[in-house]
ROGU-413657 format. One record per residue (C-alpha): residue in three letters; residue number from 1; y negated, z, x negated. Coordinates in steps of 0.25 Angstrom, whole numbers. Layout:
BEGIN
ALA,NUM,Y,Z,X
...
This chain:
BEGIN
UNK,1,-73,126,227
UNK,2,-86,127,231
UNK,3,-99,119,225
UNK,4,-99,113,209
UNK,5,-111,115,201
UNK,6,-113,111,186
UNK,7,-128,118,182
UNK,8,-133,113,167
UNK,9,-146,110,161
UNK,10,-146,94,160
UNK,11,-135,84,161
UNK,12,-133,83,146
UNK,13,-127,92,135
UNK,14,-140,97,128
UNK,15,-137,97,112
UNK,16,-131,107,106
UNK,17,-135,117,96
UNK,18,-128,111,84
UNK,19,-134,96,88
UNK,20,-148,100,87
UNK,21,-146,105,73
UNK,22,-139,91,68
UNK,23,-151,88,59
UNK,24,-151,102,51
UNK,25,-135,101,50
UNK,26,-137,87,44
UNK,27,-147,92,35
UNK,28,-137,104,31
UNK,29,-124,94,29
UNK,30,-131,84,19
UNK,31,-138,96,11
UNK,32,-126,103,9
UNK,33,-117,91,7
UNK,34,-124,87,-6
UNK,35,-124,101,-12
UNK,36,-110,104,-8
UNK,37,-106,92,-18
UNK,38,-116,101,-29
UNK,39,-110,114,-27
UNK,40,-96,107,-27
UNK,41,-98,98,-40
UNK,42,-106,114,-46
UNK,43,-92,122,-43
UNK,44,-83,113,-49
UNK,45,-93,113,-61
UNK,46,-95,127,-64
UNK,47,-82,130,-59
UNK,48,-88,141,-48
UNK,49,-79,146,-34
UNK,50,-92,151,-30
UNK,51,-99,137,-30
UNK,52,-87,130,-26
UNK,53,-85,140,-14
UNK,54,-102,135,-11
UNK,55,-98,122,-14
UNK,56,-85,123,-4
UNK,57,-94,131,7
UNK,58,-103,120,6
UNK,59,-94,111,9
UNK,60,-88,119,21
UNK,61,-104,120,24
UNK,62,-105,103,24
UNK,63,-91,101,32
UNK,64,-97,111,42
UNK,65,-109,105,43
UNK,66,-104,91,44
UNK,67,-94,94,57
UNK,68,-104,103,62
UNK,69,-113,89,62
UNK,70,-100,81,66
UNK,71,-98,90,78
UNK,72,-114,91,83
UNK,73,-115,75,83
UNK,74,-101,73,90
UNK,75,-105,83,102
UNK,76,-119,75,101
UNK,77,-112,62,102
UNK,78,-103,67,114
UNK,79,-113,74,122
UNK,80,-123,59,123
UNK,81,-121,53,136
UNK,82,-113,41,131
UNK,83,-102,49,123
UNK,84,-101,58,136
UNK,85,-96,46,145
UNK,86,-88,40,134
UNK,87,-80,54,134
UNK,88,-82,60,148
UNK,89,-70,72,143
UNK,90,-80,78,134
UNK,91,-87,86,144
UNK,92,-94,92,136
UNK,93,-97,84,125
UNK,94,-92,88,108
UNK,95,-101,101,107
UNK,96,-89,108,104
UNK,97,-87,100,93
UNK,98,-99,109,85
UNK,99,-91,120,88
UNK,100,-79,116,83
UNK,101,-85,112,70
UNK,102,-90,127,68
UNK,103,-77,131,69
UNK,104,-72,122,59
UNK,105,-84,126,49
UNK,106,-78,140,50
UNK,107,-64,135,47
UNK,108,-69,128,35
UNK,109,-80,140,31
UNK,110,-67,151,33
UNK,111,-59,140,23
UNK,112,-69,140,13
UNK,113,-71,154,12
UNK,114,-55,157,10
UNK,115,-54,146,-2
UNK,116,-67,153,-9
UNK,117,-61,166,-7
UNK,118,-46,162,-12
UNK,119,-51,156,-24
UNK,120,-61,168,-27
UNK,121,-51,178,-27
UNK,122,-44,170,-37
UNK,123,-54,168,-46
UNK,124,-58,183,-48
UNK,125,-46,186,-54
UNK,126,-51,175,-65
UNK,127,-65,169,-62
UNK,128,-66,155,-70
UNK,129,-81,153,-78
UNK,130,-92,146,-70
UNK,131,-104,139,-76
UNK,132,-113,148,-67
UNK,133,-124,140,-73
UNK,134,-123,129,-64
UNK,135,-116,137,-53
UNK,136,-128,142,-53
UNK,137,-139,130,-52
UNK,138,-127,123,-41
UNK,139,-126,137,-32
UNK,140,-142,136,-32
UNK,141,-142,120,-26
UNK,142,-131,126,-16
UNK,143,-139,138,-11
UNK,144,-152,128,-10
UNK,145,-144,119,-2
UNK,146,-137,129,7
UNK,147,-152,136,9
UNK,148,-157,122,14
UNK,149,-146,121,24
UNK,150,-145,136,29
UNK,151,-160,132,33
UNK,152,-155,120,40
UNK,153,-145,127,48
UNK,154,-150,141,52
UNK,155,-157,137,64
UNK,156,-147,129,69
UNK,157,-135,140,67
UNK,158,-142,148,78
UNK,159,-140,139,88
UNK,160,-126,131,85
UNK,161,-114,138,82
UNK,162,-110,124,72
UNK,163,-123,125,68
UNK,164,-120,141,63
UNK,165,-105,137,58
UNK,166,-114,126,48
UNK,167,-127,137,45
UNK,168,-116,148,41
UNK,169,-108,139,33
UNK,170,-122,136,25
UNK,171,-125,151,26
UNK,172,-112,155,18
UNK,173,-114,144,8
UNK,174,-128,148,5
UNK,175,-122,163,3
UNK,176,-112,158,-6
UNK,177,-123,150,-15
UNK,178,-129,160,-17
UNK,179,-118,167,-21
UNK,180,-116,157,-30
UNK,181,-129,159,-36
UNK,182,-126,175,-38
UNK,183,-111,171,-44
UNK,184,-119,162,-53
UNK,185,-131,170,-58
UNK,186,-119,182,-62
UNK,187,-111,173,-70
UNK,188,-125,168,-78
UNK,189,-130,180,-80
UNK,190,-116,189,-81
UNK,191,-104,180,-84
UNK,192,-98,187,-72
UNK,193,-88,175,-67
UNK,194,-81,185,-56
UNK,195,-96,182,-49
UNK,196,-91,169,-47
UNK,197,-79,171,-36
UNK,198,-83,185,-32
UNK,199,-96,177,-25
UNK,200,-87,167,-20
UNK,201,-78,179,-13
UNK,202,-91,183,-8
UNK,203,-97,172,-2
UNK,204,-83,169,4
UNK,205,-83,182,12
UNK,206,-98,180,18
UNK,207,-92,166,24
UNK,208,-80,173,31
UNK,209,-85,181,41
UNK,210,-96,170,45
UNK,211,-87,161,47
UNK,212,-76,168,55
UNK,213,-90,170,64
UNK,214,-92,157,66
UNK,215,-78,154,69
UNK,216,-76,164,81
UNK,217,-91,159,86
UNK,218,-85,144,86
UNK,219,-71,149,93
UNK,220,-78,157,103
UNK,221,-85,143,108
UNK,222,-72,138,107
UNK,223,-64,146,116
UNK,224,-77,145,126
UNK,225,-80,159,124
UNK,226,-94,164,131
UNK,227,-104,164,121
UNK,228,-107,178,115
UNK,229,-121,178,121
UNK,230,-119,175,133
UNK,231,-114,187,142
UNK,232,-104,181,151
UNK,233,-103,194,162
UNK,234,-118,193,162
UNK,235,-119,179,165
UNK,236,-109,181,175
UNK,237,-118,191,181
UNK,238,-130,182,181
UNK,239,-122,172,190
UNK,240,-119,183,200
UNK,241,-133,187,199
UNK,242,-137,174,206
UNK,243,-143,173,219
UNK,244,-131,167,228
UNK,245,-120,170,219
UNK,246,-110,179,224
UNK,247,-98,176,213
UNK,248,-97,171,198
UNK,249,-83,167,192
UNK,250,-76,157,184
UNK,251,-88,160,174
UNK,252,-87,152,160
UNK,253,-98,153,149
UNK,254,-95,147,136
UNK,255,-101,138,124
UNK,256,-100,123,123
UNK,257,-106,124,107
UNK,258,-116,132,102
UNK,259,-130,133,111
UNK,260,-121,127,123
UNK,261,-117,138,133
UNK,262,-110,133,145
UNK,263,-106,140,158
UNK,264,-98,138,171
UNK,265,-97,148,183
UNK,266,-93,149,198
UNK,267,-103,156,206
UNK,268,-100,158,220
UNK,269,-110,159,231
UNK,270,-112,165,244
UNK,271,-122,154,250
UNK,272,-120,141,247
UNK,273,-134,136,251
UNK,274,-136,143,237
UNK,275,-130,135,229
UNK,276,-142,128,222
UNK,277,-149,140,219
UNK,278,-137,147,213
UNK,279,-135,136,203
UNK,280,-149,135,199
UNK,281,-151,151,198
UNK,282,-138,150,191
UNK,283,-139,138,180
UNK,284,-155,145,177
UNK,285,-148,158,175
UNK,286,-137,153,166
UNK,287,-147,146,158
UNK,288,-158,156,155
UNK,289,-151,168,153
UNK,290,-139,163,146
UNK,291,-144,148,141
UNK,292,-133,142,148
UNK,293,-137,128,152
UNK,294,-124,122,154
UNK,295,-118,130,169
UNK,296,-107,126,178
UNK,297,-109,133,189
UNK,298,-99,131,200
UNK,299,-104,137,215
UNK,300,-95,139,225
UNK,301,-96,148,238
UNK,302,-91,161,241
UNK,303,-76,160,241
UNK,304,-75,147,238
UNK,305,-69,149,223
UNK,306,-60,158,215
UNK,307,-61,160,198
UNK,308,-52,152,190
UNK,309,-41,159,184
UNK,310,-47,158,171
């Protein structure tokens, strides 16, 4: 089979994306717990799907950010050194755990949205009062808290696809506050009670196609798909464009969790008193053009190994 190489940057699996934004996350979760209770305790008061529907996103918006807080501290634990030997199967440690729980916050978000669209349609057809006086002061808190915690999490959502599936839960909730707001300030000044489920059927079709995004993001890590932004042919090409290397197949690039590309490859050569230099050249490449730090890179000589089937 010829000579077996692993090339990556280090012996241990640098955090991820998602664990160096554990503190803002935490931040986020306790904020919009104790509003969540406010909002909730305000609908069943004034009697308002659009501030029920807040209240209900909010709490999608706390589940969310509580697995997402789950998964990120479960891959930390797994990757230490002690929880590695203590489970030698788990290769590569729980980061796909983060991605998993993205996946899950768009299953919730996609419910929530549904429900609110349900009951808004049947509330047209006879929209019930509302005290929009209160509905008013309580959509205010919710929008201040949701503001808060947009802040906390917009850096973050660049980097961690958990991260996103938490920042766009926050980012829907804080449109549908302020929806809240407008549903509201109608009613006071117009006693226009249609306001009231008409901005909930609005807020409802924002989420939607946000949140089918982020779940076809989460599959396509999932299924080990290469990442959108990293050319595979081109890749390929850069291989093939090293000094000594006559062949490249069995080439795999996918994602681990977000800000984790991982890579594996055959490169076949026509001297072997090459080898060192290839995978040096090779590893270097991969990394600066592509930010892949994590290359397997199998060597063999020329002849020495055919593609896998798959």
């Amino acid at each position: 089979m010829g000579h077996g190489h692993a090339g990556h940057a280090g012996a241990a699996t640098p955090p991820s994306a998602g664990q160096r934004h554990r503190g803002r996350l935490l931040a986020a979760f306790w904020l919009l717990t104790g509003f969540m209770v406010v909002e909730a305790l305000g609908a069943w008061w004034t009697g308002s799907l659009a501030l029920l529907s807040d209240a209900a996103h909010m709490a999608t918006d706390v589940l969310g950010i509580g697995m997402a807080l789950a998964a990120i501290h479960a891959a930390a634990r797994a990757s230490r050194p002690a929880a590695t030997r203590g489970r030698p199967h788990r290769t590569f440690g729980l980061h796909r755990l983060e991605v998993l729980a993205a996946l899950a916050n768009a299953v919730l978000l996609f419910g929530v949205a549904a429900y609110v669209l349900v009951e808004a349609v049947r509330r047209v057809a006879d929209p019930p009062d509302v005290l929009a006086g209160p509905m008013f002061t309580v959509a205010v808190a919710g929008l201040a808290a949701n503001v808060a915690a947009f802040a906390l999490l917009r850096t973050g959502a660049r980097e961690s696809l958990n991260v996103r599936g938490a920042y766009l839960e926050v980012l829907g909730d804080l449109l549908s506050s302020a929806g809240v707001l407008v549903a509201a300030g109608v009613i006071l000044v117009s006693g226009w009670r249609y306001a009231d489920p008409l901005v909930a059927i609005a807020v409802a079709l924002f989420i939607l196609p946000r949140t089918l995004a982020l779940a076809r993001a989460a599959v396509r890590v999932l299924v080990q798909a290469a990442p959108r932004h990293i050319p595979v042919p081109e890749v390929r090409a850069t291989l093939a464009a090293v000094p000594g290397v006559c062949d490249v197949h069995d080439l795999h690039v996918w994602t681990l969790t977000s800000g984790m590309d991982v890579a594996s490859a055959h490169l076949t050569i026509g001297a072997a008193d090459r080898l060192g230099e290839v995978l040096a050249v090779a590893r270097e490449e991969l990394r600066e053009r592509y930010g892949i730090d994590h290359a397997t890179l199998q060597v063999e000589p020329s002849g020495g190994c055919s593609p896998a089937a798959w």
